[in-house]
N, CA, C and O atoms as a MOPAC input file, in Angstrom:
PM7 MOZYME 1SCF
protein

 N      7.71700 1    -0.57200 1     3.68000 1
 C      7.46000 1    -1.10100 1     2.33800 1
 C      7.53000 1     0.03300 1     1.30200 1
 O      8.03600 1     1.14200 1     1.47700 1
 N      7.13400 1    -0.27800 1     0.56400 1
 C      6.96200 1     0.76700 1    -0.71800 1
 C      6.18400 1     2.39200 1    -0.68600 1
 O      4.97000 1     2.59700 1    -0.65400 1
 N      6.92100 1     3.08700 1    -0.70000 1
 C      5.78300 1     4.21400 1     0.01200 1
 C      5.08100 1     5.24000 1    -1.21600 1
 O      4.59000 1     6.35600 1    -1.04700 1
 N      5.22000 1     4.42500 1    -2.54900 1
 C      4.20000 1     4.82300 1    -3.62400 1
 C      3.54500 1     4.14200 1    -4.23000 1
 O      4.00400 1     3.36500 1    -5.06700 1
 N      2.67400 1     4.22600 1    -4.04300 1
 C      1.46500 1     3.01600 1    -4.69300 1
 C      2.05800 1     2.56700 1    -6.62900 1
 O      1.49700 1     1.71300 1    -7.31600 1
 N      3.01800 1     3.24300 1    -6.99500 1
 C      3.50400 1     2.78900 1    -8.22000 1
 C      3.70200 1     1.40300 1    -8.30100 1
 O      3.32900 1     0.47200 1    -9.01500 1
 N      4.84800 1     1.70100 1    -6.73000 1
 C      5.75900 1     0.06700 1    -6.30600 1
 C      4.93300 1    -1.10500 1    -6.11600 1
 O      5.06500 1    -2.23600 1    -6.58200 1
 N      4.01600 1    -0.59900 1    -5.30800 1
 C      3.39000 1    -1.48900 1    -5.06200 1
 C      2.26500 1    -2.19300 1    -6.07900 1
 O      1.82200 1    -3.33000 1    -5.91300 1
 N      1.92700 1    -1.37000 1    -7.06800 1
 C      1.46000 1    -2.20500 1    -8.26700 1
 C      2.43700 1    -2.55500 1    -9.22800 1
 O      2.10000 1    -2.99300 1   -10.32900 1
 N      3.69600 1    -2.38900 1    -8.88100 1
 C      4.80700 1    -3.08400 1    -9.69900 1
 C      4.84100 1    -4.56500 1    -9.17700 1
 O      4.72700 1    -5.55400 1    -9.90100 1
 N      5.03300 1    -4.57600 1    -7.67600 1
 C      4.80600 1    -5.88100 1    -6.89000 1
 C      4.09900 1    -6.49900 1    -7.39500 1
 O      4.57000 1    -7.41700 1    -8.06600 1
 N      2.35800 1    -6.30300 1    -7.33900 1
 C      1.08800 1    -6.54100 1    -8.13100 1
 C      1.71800 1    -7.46400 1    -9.03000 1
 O      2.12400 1    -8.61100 1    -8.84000 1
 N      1.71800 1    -6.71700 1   -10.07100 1
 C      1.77700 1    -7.23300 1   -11.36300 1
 C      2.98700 1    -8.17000 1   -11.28100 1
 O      2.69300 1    -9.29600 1   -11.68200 1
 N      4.05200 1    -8.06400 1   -10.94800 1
 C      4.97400 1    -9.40300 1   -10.81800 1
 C      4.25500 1   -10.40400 1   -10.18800 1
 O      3.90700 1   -11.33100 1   -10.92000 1
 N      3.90300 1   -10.46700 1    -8.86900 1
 C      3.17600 1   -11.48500 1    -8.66900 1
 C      2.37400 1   -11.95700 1    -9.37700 1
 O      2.66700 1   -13.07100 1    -9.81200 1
 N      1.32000 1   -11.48500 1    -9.72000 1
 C      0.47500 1   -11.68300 1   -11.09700 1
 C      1.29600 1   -12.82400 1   -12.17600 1
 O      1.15100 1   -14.01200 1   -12.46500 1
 N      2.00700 1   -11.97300 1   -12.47700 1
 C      2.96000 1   -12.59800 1   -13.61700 1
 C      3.36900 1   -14.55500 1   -12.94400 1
 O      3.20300 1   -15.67400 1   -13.42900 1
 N      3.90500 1   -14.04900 1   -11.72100 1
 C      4.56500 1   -15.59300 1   -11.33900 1
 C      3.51100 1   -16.34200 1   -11.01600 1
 O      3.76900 1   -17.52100 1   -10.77400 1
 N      2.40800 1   -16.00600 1   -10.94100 1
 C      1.11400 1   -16.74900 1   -10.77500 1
 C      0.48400 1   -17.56100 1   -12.11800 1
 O      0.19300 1   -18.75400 1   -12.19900 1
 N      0.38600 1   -16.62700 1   -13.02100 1
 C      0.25200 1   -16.60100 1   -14.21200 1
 C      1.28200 1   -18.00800 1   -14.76400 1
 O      0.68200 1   -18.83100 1   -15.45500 1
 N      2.43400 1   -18.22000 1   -14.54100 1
 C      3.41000 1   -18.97600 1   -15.24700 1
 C      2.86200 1   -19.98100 1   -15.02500 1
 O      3.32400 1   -21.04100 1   -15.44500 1

């Protein structure tokens, strides 16, 4: 998977987002 926690709160927040809609 993502091997910097950046990515993985990029993931985060997209999900977030498509949750959000």
């Amino acid at each position: 998977l993502f091997g910097t926690d950046k990515g993985y709160q990029k993931l985060k927040a997209l999900k977030k987002e498509e949750e959000s809609t």
